[in-house]
C-alpha positions in Angstrom: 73.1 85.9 97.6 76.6 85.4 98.6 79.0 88.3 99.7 82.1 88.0 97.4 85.1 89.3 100.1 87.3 89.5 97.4 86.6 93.2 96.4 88.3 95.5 98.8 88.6 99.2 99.0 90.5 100.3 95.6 90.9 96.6 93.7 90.4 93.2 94.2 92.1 90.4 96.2 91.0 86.8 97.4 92.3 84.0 98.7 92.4 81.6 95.8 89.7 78.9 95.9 87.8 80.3 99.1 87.6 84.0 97.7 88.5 84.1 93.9 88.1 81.3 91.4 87.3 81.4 87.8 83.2 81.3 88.3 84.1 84.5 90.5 86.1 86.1 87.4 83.4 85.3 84.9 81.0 87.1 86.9 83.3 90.1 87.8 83.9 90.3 83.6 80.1 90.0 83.4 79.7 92.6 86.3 82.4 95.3 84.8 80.9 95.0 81.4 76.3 95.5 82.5 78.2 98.4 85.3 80.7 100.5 82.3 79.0 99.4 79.5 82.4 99.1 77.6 82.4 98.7 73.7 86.1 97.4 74.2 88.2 96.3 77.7 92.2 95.6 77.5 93.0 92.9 80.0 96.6 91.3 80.9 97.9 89.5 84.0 100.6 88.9 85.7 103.3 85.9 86.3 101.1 83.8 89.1 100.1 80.4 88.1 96.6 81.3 88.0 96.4 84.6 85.9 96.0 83.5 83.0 92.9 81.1 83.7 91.4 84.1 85.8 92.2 86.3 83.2 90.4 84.1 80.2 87.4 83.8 81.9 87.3 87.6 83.0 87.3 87.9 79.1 84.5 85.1 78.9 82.4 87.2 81.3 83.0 90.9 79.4 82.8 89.0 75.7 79.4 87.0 76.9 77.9 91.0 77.5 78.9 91.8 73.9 82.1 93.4 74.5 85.1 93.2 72.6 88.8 92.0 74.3 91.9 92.9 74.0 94.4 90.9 75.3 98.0 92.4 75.7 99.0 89.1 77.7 101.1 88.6 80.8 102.0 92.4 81.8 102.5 94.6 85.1 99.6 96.9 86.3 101.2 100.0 84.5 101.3 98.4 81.4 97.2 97.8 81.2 97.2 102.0 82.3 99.5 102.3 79.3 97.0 100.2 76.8 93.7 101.7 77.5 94.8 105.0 77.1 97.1 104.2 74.6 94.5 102.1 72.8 91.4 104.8 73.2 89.9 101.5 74.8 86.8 101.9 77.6 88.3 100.6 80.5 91.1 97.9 81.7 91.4 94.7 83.8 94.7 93.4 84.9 94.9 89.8 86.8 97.3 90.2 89.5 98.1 89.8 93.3 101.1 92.2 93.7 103.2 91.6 96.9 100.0 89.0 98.2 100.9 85.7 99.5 101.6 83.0 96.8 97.8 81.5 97.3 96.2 84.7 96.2 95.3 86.9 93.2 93.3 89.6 91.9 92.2 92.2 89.7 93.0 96.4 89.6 90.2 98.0 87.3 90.3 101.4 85.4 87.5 102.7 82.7 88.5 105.4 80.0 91.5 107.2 80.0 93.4 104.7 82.7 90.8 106.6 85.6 90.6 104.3 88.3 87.7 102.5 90.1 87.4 102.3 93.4 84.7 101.4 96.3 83.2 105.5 95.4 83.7 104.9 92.5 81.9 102.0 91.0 83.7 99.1 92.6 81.0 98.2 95.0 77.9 98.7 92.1 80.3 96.1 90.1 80.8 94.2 93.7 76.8 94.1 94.1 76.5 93.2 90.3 78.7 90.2 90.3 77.2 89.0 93.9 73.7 88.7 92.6 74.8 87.2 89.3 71.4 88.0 87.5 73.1 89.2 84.0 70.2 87.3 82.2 70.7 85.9 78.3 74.1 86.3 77.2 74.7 89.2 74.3 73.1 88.1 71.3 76.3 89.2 69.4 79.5 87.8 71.4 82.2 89.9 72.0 85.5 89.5 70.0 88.9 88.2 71.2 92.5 89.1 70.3 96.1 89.2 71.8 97.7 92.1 70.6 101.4 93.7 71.8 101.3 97.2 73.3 105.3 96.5 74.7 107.1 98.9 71.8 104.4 101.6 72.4 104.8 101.6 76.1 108.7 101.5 75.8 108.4 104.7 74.1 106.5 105.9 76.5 108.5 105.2 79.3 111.7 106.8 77.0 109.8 110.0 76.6 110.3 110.6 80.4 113.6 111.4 80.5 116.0 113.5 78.2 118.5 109.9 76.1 121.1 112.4 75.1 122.3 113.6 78.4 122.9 110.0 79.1 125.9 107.9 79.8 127.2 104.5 81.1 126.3 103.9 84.6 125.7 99.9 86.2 122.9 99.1 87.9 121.3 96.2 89.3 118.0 95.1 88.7 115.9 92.7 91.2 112.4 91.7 89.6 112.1 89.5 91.9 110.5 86.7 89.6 107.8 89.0 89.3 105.9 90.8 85.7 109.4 93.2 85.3 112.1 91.5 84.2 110.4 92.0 80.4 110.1 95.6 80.2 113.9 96.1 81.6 114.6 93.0 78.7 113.3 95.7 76.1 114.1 99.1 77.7 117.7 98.5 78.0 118.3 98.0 74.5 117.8 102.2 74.1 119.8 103.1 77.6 123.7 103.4 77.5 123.7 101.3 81.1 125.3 98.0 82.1 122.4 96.1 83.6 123.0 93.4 86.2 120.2 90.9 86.7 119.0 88.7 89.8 115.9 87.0 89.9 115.0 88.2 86.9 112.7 85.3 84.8 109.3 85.4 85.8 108.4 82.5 87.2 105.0 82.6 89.2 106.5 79.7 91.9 108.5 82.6 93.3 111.6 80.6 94.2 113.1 83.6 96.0 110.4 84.4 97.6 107.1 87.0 97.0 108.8 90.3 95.1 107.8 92.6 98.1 110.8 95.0 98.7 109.3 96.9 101.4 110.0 94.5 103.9 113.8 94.4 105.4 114.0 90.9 105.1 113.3 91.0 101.2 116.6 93.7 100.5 118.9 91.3 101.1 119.9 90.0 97.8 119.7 93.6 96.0 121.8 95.3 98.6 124.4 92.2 98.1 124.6 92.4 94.4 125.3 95.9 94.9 128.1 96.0 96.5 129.3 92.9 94.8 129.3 94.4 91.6 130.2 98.0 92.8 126.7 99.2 91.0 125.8 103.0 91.1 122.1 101.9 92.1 120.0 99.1 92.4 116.2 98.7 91.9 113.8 95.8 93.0 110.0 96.0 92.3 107.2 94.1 93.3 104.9 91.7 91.6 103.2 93.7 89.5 106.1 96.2 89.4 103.8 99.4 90.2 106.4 99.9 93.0 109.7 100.6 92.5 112.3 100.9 95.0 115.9 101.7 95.1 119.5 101.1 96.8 122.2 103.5 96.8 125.4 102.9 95.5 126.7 101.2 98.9 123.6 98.8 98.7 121.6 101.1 101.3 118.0 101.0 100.9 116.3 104.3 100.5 113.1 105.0 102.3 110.4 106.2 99.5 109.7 109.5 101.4 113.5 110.8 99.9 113.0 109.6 96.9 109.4 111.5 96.7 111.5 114.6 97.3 114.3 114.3 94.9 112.0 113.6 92.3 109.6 116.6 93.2 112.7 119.2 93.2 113.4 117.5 89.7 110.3 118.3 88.2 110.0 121.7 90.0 113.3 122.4 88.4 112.1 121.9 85.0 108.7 123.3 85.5 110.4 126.7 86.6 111.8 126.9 83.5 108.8 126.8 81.7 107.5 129.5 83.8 105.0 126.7 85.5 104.2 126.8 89.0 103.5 123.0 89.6 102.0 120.9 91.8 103.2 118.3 93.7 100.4 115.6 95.4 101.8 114.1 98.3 99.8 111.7 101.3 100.1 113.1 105.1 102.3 110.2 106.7 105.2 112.1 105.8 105.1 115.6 104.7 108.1 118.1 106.0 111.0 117.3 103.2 108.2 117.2 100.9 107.1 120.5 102.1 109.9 122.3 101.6 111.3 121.3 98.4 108.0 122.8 97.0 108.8 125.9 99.1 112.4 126.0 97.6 111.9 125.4 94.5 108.2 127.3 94.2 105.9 124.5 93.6 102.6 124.2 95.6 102.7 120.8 98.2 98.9 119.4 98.3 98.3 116.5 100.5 96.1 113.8 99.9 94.6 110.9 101.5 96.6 108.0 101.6 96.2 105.4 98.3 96.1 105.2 94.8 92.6 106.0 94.1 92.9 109.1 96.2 95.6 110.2 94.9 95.2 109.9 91.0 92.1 111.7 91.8 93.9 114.3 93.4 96.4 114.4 91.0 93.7 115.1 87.8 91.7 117.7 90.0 94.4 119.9 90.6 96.4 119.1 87.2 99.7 118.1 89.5 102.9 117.0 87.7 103.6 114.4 89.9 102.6 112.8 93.4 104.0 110.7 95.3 103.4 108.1 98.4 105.9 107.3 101.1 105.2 103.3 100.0 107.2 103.7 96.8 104.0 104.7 94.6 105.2 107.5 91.8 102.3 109.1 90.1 102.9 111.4 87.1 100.1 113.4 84.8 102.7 112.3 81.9 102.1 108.8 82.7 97.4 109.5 82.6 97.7 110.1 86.0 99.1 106.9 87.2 101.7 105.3 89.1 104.9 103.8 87.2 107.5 101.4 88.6 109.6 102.3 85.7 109.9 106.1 85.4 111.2 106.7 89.0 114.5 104.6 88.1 114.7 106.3 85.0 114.3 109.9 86.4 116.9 109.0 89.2 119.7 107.4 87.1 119.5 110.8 84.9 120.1 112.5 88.2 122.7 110.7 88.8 124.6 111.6 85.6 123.4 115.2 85.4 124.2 116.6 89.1 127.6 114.1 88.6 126.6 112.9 92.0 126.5 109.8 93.5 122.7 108.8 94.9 123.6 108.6 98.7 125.2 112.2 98.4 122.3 113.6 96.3 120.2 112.3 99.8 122.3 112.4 102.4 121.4 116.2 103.5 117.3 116.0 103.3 117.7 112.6 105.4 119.8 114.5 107.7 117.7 117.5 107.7 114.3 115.3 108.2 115.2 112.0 110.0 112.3 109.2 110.2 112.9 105.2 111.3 110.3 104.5 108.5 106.8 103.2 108.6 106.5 101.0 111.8 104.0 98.4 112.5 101.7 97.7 115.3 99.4 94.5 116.0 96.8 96.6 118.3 93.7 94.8 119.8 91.6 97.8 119.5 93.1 100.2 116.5 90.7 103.0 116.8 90.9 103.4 121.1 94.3 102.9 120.8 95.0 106.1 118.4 92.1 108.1 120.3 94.6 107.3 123.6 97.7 109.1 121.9 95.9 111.9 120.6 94.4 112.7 124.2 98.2 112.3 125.0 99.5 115.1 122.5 96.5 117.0 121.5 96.7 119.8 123.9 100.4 120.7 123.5 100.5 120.4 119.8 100.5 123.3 117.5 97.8 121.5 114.9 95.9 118.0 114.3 94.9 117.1 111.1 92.6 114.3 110.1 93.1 114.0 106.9 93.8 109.9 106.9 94.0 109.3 110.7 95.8 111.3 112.6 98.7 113.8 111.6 99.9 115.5 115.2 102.8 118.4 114.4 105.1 120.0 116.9 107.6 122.7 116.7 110.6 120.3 116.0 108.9 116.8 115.3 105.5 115.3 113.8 103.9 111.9 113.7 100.9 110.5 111.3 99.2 107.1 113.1 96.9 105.7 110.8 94.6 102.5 110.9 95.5 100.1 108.3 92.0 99.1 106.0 92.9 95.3 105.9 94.1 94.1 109.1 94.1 94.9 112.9 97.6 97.2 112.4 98.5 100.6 113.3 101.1 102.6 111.0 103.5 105.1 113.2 105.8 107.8 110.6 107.4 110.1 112.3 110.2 112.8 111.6 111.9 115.7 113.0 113.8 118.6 112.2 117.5 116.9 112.1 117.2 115.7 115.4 117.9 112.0 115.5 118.0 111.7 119.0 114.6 113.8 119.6 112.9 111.0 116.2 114.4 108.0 118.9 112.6 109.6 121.9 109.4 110.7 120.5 109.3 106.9 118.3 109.9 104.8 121.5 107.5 107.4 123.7 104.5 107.4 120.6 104.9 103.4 120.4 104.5 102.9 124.4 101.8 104.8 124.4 100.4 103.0 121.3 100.6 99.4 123.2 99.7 100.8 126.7 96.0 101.1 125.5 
């Protein structure tokens, strides 16, 4: 029995033609189908050249177990959230790689209700399933197959988060990055009053401009430019997929996601204190203080979870939060089943924009100030797990707590840092902050780092 490496801790992702290949897909459909027992799945994929063979025989594998597809086509990951709950369907597959290198792809799964599987979840059961490939005689009745829309429906969706009357004209510019997005800002900008300036914007799975991963500096360029070129109020560039969004302020400066988590927290506190609600807001440990105390400002309840989309949509449904958020540009709102959107954080911020009559870099400027951090750094270590057990023996003794919650979260009177092991490669993550001390988040960075590489 061969191991299939493709499947990972929350989705799957393989190196195309070593890892993943359409035999792989047909059992993974096969797999999904004998683990959920679905009556009907909703699949879709993304722009790579691959997706849509992966995806058909994914749907030859759940059809050939009886089950009935759905196919909404080529889509972003939010998009096959929106359908199966949307739909009432039993579960959803959507065929993409995301921010992966051009020779990969793979798959993110949900069941009912857009509820995501993970390794705890039923991911490995599927894994084991598809690895030993027994699935017998197929279904003596074959599942069905049809291609059917869910873009208006979603649209409306998306619309519903944010109040179209208190809009007006603002320009913004709009980075897709040849990715699954360009499509949904196509239809959504018909119902927005903005001028909407767009650069790579036709999918195109070659990925002339390179893969749509704004996270790294070297990706901004081109989104920061357009900015200022066109004098824009924002700009927004997404990944593949388009489950992450992130954004430039109005003099092309990219915004780390940890503000934006915060601005968007005070904005739904806002409007949950007017309903007399005491929300909650689901946030991961890397990055916590400005977090923190917009809950405490605005009288919301902060609850940290481990690190990752799994962990936190769990989160998010046990404790009925209104929205979470990850420092790595992941929105997640109970409006929205739970799930992260690329779409509704732009949405939300551009009607901040025109409601507080403030320019985005303003709106931020004082909670940066007030909670400075260089942003998630990046460490090849030899030995990741001696290497963080060397720091904390460093800091533990002198620091007022240490919290384990997803590797280690050391505080101090003025400054914190979270290291964290990464699951997929020999990497450790620093974040650190202060309280408005630039200087002290230089020291403490350079001093956490040397330590780091010492070991």
């Amino acid at each position: 029995m061969k191991k299939l490496t493709c499947f990972k801790a929350y989705d799957i992702r393989g190196k195309l033609g070593e890892e993943l290949d359409d035999d792989v897909a047909y059992r993974i459909g096969r797999a999904f189908a004998a683990f959920i027992k679905p009556k009907t799945v909703v699949v879709g994929g993304d722009v790579r050249l691959t997706s849509e063979s992966l995806k058909q025989s994914l749907s030859n594998g759940l059809r050939d177990e009886g089950v009935d597809v759905i196919d909404i086509g080529m889509c972003g990951t939010e998009e096959i959230y929106f359908a199966t709950s949307h739909l009432e369907v039993d579960g959803g597959i959507v065929v993409t790689a995301s921010h992966n290198p051009i020779d990969y792809n793979g798959m993110k799964l949900v069941r009912e209700n857009s509820k995501p599987i993970s390794g705890d979840t039923g991911l490995n059961d599927i894994q084991q399933l598809a690895e030993q490939n027994d699935f017998g005689v197929t279904s003596s009745k074959r599942g069905s197959y049809k291609e059917q829309s869910t873009l208006d429906a979603y649209i409306d969706h998306l619309l519903t988060s944010i109040d179209r009357s208190v809009l007006k004209p603002l320009k913004l510019v709009v980075n897709a990055g040849n990715g699954a997005a360009g499509h949904v800002i196509d239809a959504i900008e018909k119902h927005l009053p903005f001028e909407i300036i767009k650069i790579h914007h036709e999918p195109d799975g070659k990925f002339p401009n390179g893969i749509p991963n704004p996270i790294l500096p070297e990706n901004r360029s081109a989104t920061r430019d357009a900015v200022i070129e066109h004098g824009a109020d924002m700009g927004i560039a997404w990944d593949g997929d388009f489950d992450r969004c992130f954004l430039f302020d109005e003099k092309g400066d990219f915004i780390e996601g940890y503000y934006i988590v915060g601005l968007l927290a005070e904005a739904f506190l806002k409007k949950s204190n007017q309903n007399g609600e005491r929300a909650k807001i689901v946030h991961d440990p890397r990055l916590t203080w400005n977090t923190e105390g917009i809950c405490q400002q605005y009288h919301g309840e902060a609850v940290q979870s481990k690190t990752g989309h799994a962990f936190i949509k769990e989160r998010m449904r046990e404790e009925d939060a209104i929205y979470g958020g990850e420092m790595s540009a992941h929105h997640y709102f109970r409006d929205f089943f739970y799930c992260d959107s690329g779409m509704i954080p732009w949405l939300l911020v551009a009607e901040l924009i025109i409601t507080k009559q403030m320019p985005l870099s303003a709106m931020l400027a004082e909670r940066i100030e007030q909670y400075p951090s260089p942003g998630e750094i990046n460490n090849k270590v030899e030995n990741p797990e001696v290497a963080i057990n060397q720091v904390l023996a460093h800091y533990k003794e002198d620091a007022l707590s240490v919290d384990h919650t997803d590797g280690i979260s050391v505080s101090f009177e003025d400054w914190r840092f979270n290291l964290r092991m990464s699951n997929t490669e020999p990497v450790v993550r620093l974040n650190l902050e202060t309280k408005g001390d630039k200087a002290l988040m230089e020291l403490k960075t350079k001093e956490v780092l040397e330590l780091l590489l010492a070991s």
